[in-house]
Backbone as a ProteinNet text record, in pm:
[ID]
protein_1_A
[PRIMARY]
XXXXXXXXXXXXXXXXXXXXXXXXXXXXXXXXXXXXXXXXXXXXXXXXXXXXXXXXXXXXXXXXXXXXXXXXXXXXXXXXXXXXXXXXXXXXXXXXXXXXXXXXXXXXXXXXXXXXXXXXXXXXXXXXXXXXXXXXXXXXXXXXXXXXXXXXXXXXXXXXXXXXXXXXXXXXXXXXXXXXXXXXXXXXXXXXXXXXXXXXXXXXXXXXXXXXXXXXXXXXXXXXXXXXXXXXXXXXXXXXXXXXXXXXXXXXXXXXXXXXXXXXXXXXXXXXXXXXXXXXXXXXXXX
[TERTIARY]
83.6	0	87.9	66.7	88.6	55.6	113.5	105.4	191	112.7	163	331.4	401.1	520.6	503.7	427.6	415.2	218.7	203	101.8	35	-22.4	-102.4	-139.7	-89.7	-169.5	-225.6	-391.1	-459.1	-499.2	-392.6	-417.1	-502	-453.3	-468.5	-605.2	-675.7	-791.1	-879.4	-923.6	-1059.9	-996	-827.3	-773.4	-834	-786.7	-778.8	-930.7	-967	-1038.9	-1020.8	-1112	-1074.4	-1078.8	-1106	-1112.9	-1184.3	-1284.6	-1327.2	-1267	-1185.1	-1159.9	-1032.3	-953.4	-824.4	-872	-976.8	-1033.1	-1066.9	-1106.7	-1154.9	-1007.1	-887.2	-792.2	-666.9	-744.5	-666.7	-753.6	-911.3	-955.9	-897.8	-888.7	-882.7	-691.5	-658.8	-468.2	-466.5	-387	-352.6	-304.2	-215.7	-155	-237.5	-243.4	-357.8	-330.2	-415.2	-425.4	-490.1	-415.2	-368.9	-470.6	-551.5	-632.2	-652.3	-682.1	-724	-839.9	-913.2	-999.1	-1099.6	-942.1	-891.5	-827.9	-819.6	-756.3	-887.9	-845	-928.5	-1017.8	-1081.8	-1183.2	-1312.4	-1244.9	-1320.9	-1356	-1334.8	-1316.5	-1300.7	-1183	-1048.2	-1123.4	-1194.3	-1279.2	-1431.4	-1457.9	-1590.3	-1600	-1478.4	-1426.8	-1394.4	-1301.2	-1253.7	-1404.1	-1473.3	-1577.3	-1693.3	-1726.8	-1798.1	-1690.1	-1573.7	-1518.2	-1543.4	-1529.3	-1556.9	-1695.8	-1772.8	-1945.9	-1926.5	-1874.8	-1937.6	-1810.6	-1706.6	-1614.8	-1656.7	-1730.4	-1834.1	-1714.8	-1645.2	-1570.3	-1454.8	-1404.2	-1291.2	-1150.7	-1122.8	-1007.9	-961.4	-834	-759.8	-733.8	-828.2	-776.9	-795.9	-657.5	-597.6	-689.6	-671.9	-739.5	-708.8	-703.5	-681.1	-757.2	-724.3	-813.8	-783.5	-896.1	-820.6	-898	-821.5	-896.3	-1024.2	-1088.4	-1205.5	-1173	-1128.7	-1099.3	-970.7	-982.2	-863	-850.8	-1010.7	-1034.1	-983.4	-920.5	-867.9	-848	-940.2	-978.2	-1037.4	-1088.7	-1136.5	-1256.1	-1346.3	-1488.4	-1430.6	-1343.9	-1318.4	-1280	-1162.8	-1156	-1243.1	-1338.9	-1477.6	-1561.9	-1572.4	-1620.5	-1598	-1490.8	-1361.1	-1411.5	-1342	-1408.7	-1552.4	-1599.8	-1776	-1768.4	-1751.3	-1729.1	-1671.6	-1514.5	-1433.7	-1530	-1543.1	-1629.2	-1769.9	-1876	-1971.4	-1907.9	-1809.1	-1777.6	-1696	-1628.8	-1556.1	-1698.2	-1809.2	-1871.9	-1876.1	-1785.4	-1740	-1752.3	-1780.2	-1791.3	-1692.7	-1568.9	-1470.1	-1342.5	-1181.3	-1115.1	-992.5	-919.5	-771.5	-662.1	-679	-585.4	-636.2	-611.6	-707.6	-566.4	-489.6	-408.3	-411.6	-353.2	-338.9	-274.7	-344.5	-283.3	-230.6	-130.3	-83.5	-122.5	-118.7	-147.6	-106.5	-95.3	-15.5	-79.1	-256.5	-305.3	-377.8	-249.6	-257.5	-138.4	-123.2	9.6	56.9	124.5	157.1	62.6	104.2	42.1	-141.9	-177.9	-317.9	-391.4	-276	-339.7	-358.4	-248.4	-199	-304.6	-364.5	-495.6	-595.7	-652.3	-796.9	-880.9	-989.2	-1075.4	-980.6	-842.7	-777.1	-760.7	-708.6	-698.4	-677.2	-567.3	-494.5	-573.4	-660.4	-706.7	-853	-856.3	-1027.3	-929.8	-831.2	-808	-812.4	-738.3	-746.6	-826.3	-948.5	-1086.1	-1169.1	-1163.9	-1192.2	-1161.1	-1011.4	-965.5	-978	-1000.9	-1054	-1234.1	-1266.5	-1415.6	-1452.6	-1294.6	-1311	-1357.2	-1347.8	-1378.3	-1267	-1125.9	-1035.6	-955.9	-879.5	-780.3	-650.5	-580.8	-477	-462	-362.8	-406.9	-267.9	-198.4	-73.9	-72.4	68.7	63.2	95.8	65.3	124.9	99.8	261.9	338.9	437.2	501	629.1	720.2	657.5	793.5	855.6	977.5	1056.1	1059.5	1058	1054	959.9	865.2	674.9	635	728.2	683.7	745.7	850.4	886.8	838.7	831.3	736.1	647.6	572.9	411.4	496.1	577.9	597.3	669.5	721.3	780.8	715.2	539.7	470.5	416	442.1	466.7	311.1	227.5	94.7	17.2	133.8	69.1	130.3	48.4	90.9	168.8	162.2	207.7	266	389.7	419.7	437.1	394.3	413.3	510.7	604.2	647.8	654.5	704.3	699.9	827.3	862.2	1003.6	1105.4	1152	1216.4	1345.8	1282.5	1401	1391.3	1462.3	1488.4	1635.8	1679.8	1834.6	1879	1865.4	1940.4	1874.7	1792.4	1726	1738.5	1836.1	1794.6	1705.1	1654.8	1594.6	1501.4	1457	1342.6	1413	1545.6	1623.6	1630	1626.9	1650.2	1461.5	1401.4	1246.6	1198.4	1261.3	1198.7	1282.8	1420	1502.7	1421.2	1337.7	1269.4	1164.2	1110	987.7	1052.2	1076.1	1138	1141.1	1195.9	1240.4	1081.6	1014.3	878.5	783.7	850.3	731.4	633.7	631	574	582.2	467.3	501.4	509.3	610.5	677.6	620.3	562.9	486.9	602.4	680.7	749.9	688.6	647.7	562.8	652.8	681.3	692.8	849.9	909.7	1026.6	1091.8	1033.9	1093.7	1101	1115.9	1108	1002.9	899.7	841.3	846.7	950.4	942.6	1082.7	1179.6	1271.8	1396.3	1356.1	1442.1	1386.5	1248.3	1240.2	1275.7	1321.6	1369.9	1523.3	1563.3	1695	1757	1706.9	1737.4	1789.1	1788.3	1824.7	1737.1	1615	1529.2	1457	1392.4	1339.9	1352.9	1321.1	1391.2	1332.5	1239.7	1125.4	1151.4	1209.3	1241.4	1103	1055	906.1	856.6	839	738.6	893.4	975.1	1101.5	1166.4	1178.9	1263.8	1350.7	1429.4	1521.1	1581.7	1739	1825.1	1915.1	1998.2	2181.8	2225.5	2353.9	2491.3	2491	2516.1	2557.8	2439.4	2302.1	2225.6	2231.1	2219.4	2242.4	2334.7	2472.2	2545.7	2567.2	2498.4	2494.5	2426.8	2281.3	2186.3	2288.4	2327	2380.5	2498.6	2546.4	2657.2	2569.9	2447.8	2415.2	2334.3	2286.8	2217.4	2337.3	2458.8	2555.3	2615.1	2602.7	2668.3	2547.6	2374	2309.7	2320	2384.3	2441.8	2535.4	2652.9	2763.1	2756	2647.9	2635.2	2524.1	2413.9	2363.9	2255.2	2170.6	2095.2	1969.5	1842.2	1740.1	1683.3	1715.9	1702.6	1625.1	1515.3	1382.1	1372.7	1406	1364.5	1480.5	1579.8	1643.6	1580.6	1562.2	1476.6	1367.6	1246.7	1179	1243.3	1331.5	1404.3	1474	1577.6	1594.4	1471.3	1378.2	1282.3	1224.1	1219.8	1122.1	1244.3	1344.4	1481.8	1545.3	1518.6	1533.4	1456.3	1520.5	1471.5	1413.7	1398	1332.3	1196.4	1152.2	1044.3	972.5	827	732	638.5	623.6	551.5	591.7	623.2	668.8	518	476.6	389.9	395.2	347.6	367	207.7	246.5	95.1	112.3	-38.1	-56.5	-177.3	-138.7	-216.6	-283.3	-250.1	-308	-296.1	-389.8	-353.3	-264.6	-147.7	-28.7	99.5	82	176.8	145.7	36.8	-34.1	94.5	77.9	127.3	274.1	363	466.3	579.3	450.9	513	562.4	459.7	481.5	599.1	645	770.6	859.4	839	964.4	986	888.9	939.4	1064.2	1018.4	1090	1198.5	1236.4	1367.6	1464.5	1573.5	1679.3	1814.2	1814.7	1939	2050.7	2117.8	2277.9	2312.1	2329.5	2354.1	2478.3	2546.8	2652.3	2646.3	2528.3	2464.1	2429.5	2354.2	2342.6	2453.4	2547.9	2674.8	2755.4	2739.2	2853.6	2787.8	2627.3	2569.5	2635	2600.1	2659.1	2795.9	2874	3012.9	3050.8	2907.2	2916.8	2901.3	2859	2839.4	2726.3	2665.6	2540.7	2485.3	2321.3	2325.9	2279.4	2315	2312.1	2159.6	2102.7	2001.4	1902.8	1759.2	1628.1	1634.3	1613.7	1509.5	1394.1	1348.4	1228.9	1217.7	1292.3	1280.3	1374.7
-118.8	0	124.8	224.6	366.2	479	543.2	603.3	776.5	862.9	989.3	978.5	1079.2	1098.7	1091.9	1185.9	1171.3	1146.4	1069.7	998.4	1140	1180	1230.5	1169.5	1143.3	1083.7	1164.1	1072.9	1164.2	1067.4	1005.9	996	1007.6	1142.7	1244.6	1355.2	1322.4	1387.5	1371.2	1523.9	1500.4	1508.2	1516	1574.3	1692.1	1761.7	1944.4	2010	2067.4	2251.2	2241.7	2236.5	2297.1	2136.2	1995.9	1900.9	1895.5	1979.1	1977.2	2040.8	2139.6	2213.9	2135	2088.7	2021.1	1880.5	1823.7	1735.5	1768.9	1901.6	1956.3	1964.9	2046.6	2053.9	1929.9	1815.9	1682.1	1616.3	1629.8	1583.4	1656.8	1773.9	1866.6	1877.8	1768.1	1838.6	1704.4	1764.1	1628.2	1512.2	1526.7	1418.7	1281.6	1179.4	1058.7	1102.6	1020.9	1040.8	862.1	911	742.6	761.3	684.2	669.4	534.8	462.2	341.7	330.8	213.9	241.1	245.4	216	289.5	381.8	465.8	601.8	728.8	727.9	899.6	775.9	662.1	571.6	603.9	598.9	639.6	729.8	847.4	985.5	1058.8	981	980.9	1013.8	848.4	831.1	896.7	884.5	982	1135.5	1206.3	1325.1	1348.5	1240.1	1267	1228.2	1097.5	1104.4	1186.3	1305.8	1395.5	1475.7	1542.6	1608	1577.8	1449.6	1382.1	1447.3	1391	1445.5	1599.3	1675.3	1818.7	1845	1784.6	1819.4	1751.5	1659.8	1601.5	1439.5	1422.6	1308.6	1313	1172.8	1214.3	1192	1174.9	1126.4	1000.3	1005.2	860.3	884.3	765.7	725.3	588	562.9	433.3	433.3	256.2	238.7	97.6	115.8	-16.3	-66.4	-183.7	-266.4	-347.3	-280.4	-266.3	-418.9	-426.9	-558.5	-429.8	-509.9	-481.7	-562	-441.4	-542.8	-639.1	-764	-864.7	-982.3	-924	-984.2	-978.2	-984.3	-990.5	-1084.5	-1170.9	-1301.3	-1250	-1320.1	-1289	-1239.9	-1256.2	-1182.1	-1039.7	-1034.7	-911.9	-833.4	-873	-783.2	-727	-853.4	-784.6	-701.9	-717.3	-585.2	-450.8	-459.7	-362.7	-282.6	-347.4	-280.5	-217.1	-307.1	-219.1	-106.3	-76.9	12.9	79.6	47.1	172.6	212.2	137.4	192.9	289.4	260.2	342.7	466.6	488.6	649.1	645.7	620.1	714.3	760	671.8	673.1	654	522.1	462.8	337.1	266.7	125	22.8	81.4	22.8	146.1	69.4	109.3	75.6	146.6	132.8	37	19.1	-45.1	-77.4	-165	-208	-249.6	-221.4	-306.4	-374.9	-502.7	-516.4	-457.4	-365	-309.4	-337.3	-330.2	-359.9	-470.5	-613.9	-739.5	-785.8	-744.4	-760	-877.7	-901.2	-939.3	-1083.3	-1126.8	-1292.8	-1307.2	-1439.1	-1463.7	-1483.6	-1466.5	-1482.2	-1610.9	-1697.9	-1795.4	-1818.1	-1729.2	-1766.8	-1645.6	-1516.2	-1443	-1504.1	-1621.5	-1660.4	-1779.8	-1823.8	-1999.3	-1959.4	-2055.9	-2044.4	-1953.6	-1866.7	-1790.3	-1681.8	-1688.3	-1577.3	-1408.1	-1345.5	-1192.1	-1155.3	-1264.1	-1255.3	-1317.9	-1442.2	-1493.6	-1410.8	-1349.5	-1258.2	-1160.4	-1122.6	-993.1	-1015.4	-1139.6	-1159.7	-1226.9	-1274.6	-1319.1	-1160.3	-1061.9	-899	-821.8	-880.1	-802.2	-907	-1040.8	-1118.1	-1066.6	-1010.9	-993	-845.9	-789.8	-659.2	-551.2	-549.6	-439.3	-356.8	-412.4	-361.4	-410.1	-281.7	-289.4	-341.5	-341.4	-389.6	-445.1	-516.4	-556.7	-501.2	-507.2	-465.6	-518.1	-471.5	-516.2	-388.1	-270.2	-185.1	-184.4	-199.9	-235.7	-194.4	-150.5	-140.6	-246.7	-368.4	-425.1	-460.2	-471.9	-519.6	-631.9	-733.7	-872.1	-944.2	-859.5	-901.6	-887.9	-749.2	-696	-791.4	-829.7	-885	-1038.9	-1102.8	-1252.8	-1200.3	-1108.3	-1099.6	-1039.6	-968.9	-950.5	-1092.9	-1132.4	-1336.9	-1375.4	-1367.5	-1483.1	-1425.5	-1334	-1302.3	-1249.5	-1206.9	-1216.8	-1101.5	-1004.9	-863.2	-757.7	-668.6	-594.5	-458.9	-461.5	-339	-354.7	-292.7	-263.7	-150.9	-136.6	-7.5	-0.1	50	85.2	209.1	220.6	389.2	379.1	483	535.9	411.5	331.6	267.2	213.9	368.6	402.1	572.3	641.5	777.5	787.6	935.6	946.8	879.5	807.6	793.3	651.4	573	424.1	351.9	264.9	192.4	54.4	34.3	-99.4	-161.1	-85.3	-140.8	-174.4	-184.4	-136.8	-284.1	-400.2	-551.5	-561.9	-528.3	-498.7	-487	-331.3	-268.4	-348.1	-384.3	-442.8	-580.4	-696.6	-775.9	-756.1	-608.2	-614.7	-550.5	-476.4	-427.3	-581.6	-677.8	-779.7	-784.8	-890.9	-909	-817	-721.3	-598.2	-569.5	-528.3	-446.6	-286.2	-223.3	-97.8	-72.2	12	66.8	159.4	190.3	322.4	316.8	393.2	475.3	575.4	543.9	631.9	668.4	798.7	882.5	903.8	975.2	1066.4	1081.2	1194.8	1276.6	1157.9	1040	970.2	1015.3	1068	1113.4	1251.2	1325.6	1475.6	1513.8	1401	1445.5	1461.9	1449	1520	1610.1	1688.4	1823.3	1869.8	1916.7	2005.1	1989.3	2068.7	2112.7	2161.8	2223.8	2233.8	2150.2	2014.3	1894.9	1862.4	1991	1949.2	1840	1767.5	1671	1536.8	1473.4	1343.6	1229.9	1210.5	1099	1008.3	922.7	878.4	778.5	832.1	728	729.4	598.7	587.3	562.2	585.1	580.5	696.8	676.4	810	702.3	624.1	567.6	517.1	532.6	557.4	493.9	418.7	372.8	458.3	478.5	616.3	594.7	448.2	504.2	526	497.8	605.6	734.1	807	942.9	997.9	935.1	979.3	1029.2	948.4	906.6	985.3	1017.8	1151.1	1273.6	1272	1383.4	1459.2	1336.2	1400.1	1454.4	1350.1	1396.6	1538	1615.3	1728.9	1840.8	1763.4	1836.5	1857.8	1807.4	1821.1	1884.2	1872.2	1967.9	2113.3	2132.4	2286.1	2364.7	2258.8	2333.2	2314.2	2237.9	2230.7	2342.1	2411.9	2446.1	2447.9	2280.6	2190	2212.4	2237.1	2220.9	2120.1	2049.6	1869.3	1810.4	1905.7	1841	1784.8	1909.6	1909.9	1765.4	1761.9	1639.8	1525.9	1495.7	1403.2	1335.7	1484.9	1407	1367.2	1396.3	1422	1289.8	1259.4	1112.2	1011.3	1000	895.2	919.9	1051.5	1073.8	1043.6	1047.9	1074.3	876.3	800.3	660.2	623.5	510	396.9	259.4	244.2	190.4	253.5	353.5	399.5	443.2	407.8	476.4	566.1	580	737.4	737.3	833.3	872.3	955.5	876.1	902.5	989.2	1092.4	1252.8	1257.3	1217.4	1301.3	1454.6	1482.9	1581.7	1639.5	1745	1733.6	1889.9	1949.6	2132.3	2120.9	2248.5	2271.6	2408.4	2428.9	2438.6	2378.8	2279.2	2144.6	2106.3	2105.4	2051.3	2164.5	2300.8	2394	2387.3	2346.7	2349.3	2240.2	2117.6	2025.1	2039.3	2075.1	2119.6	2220.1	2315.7	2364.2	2298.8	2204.3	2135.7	2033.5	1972.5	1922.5	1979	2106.2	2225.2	2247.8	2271.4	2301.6	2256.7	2365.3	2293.2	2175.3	2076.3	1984.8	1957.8	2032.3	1971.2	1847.3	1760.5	1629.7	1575	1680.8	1612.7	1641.1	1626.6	1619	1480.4	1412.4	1274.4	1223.9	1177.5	1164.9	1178.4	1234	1289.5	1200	1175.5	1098.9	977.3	931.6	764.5	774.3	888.4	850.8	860	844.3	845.5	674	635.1	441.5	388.4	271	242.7	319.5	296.2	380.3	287.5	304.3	196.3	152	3	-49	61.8	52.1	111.5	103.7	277	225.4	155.7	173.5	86.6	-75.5	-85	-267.9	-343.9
0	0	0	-53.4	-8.7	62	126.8	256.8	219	274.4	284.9	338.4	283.1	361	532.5	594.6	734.5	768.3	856.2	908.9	1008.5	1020.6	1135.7	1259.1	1339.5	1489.1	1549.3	1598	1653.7	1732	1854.7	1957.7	2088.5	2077.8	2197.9	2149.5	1982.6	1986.3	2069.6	2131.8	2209.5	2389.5	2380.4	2579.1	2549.4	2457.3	2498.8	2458.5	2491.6	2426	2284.7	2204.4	2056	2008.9	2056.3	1955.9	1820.3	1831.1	1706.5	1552.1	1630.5	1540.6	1461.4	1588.7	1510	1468.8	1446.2	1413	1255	1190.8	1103.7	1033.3	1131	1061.5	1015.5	1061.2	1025.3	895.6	895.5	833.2	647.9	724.3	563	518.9	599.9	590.6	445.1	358.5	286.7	319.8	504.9	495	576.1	591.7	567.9	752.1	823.1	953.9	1021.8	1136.6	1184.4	1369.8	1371.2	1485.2	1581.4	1682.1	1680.3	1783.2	1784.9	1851.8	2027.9	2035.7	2172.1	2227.9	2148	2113.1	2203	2336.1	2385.1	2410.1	2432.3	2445.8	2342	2225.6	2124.1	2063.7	2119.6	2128.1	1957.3	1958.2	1834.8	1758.5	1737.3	1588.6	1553.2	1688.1	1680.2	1640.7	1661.5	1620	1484.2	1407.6	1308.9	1218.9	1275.6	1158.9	1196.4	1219.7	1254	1170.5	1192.7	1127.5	948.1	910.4	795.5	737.8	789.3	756.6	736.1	821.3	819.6	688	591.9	507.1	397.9	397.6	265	212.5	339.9	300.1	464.1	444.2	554.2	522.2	402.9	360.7	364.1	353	396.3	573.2	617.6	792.2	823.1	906.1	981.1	1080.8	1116.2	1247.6	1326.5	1377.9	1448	1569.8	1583.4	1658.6	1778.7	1890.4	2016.9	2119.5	2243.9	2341.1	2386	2445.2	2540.9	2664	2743.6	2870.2	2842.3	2899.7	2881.3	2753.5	2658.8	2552.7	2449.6	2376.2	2241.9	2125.1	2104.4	2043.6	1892.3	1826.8	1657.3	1659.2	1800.9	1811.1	1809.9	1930.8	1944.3	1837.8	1765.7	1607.8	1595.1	1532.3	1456.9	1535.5	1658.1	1720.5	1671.4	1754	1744.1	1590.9	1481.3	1333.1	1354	1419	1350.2	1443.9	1580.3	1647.2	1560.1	1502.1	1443.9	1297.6	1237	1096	1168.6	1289.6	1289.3	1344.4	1415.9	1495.3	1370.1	1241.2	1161.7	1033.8	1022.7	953.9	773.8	799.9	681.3	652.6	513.7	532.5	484.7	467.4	459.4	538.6	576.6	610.1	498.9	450.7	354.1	453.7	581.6	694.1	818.6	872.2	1014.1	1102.8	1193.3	1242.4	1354.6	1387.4	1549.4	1641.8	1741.8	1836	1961.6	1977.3	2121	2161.9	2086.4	2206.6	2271.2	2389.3	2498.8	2591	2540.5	2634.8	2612.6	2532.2	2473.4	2389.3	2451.3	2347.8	2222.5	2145.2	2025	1968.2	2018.4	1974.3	1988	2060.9	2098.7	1944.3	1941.3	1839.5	1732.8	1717.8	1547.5	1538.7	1646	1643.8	1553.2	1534.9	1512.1	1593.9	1567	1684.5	1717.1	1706	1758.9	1640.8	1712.4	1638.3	1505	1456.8	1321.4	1219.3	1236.7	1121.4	1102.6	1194.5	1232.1	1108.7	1127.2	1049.6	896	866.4	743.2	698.1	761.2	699.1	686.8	774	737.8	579.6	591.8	493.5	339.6	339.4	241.4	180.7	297.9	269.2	232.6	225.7	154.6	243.8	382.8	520.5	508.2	479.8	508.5	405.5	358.5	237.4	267.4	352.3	404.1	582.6	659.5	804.6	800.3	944.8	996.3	1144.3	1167.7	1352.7	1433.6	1491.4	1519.9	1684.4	1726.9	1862	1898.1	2008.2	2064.2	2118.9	2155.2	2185.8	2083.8	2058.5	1953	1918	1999.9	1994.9	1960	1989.8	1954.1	1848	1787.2	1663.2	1560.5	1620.2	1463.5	1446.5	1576.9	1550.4	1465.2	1470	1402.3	1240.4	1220	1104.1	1014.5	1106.1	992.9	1017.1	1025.3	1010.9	855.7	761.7	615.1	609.2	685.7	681.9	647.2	702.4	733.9	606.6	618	488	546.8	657.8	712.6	847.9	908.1	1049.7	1060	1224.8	1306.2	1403.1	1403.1	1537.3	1583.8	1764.9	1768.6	1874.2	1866.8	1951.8	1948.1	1823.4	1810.3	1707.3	1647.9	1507.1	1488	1588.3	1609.8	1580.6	1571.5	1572.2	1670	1806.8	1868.7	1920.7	1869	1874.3	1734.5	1757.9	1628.2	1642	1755.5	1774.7	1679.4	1617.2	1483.6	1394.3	1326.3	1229.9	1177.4	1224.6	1212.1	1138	1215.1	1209.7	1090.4	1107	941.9	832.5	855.6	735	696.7	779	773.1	677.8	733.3	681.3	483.2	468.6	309.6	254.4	306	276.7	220.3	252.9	255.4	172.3	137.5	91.4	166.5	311.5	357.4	378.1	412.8	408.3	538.5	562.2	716.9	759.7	887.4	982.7	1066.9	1055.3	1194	1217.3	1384.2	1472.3	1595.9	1595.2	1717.4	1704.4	1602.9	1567.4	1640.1	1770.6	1813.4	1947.1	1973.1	2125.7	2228.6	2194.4	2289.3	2330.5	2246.9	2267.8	2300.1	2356.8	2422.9	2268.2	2175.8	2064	1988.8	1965.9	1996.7	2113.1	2181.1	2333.8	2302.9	2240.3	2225.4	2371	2499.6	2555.5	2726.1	2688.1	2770.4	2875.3	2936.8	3044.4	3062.7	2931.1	2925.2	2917.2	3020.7	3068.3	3023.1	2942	2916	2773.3	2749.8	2625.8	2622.3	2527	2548.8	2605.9	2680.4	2809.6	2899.5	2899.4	3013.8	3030.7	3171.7	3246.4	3322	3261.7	3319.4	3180.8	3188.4	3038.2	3139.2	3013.3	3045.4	3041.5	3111.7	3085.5	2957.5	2897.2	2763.7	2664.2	2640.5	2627.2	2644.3	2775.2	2803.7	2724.5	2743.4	2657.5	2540.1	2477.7	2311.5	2291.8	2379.7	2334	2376.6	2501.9	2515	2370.4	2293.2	2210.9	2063.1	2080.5	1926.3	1941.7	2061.8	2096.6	2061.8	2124.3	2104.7	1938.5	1903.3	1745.7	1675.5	1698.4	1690.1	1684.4	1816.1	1855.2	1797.6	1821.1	1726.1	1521.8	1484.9	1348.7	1299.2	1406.2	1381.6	1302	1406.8	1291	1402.9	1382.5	1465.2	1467.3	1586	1662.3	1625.7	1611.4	1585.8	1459	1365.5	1231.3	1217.5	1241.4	1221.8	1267.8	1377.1	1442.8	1301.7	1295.2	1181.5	1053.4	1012.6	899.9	871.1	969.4	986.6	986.3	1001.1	995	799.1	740.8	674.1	540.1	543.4	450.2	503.1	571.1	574.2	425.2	397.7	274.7	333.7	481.8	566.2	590.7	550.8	644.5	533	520.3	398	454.9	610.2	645.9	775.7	837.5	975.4	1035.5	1170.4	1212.8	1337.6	1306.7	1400.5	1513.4	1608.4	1718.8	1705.7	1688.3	1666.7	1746.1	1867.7	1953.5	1936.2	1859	1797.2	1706.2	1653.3	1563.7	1530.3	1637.8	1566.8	1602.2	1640.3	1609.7	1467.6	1397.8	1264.9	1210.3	1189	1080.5	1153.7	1268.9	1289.9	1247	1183	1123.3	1007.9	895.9	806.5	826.7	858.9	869.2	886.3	1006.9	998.9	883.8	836.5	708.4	613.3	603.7	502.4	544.4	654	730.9	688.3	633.1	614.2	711.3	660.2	795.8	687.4	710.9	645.9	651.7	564.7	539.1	657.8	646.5	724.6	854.4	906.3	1059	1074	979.7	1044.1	974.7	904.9	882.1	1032.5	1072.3	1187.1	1313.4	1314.5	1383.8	1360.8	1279.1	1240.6	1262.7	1274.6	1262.3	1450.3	1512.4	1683.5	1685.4	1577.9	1572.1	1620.8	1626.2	1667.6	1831.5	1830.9	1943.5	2024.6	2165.4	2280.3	2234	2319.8	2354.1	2386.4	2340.8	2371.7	2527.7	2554.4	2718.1	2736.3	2588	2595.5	2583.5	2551.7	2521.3	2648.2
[MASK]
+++++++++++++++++++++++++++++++++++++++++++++++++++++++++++++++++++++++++++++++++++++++++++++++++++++++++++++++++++++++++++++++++++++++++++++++++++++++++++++++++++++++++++++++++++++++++++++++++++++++++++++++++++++++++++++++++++++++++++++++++++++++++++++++++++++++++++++++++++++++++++++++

């Protein structure tokens, strides 16, 4: 399948003041927008397809498919879908993925009755144009990508300037002809913040020295190259031959128009050059 340069996440549609509006301004942005349906506890999708209706269409939007509770079996899928198709108000989806199954084992997703064959009896029956697995652990992710099944992976905070943990992942998946979602660029924020306060790599506030390190030098060669972190940050994910859309949360709408800038931003080539020439980067805090 094909996929915008950068993904829209709309996560977090429907925390703040003003959901509707940046709901309007995702629906109408060219670039495709990525939701699931446990996202805001539904929130997400109910927003964007209301946004949809009142724009006379909703574009291209992702979705994925969440447990109920500790359930996550092939009923559940199909739940899951019809929930996500009535709050986007559509009768097909371009992508459906598995989200986060954390809450059954590999093997119980891959059985009979379980998550995966629910997906691709969905997407045989024409609900859904493509299936995927979109997850963070590394190890999880890639069982589900060699079982050759899926047309798409997701990962997030796991192939940034300073994480290469997806990198075996995504090289798997190219293999295979899948199309790649790298989600969440910036680690969680802490590579926009040029200014070192922010301690959170992902979902971790606990880093190796030689992590710290490794971030600490590439912030630094930021500084003295006179490269803005961020715009690199996305830049590296969007300028990879691993990655076919880099997926941005987008929680305003002017994070929406600040992206787009940073797209544009110029990064001197020989900023990530000088990165790689720091050598692989320690182990994920996350994994």
């Amino acid at each position: 399948m094909t996929a915008s340069i950068v993904t829209l996440g709309a996560a977090f549609l429907g925390e703040r003041d003003g959901a509707a509006g940046l709901a309007d301004a995702l629906v109408a942005s060219p670039h495709d927008v990525d939701t699931s349906n446990i996202y805001m506890r539904g929130l997400s999708e109910q927003l964007l397809g209301e946004a949809g209706a009142r724009a006379g269409g909703i574009g291209v939007v992702y979705s994925k498919a969440d447990r109920a509770g500790e359930v996550f079996d092939g009923d559940r899928v199909r739940r899951s879908l019809d929930e996500s198709l009535e709050r986007l108000g559509v009768d097909t989806l371009p992508l459906y993925q598995l989200h986060d199954p954390y809450v059954m084992s590999f093997d119980e997703a891959m059985a009979p009755g379980g998550a995966v064959p629910a997906l691709l009896a969905l997407r045989d029956e024409g609900l859904i144009g493509a299936i995927g697995i979109a997850a963070g652990r590394t190890a999880l992710v890639h069982a589900y990508v060699e079982t050759g099944v899926f047309d798409v992976v997701l990962s997030h905070n796991r192939f940034t300037l300073v994480d290469g943990a997806a990198t075996a992942t995504f090289e798997r998946a190219r293999v295979l002809g899948m199309t790649v979602f790298n989600a969440a660029p910036f680690g969680g924020g802490i590579l926009a913040d040029d200014t070192g306060t922010k301690n959170t790599y992902g979902y971790s506030q606990r880093f190796s020295a030689e992590f710290a390190d490794h971030l600490g030098r590439v912030r630094m060669l930021a500084r003295e190259m006179h490269v803005d972190l961020a715009a690199a940050a996305l830049q590296f994910s969007t300028r990879s031959p691993l990655v076919d859309t880099t997926v941005v949360g987008i929680s305003s709408v002017e994070r929406l128009a600040a992206l787009d800038a940073l797209l544009t931003t110029p990064v001197d080539p020989r900023f990530f050059a000088a990165v790689d020439a720091l050598g692989p980067p320690p182990a994920s805090p996350n994994d």
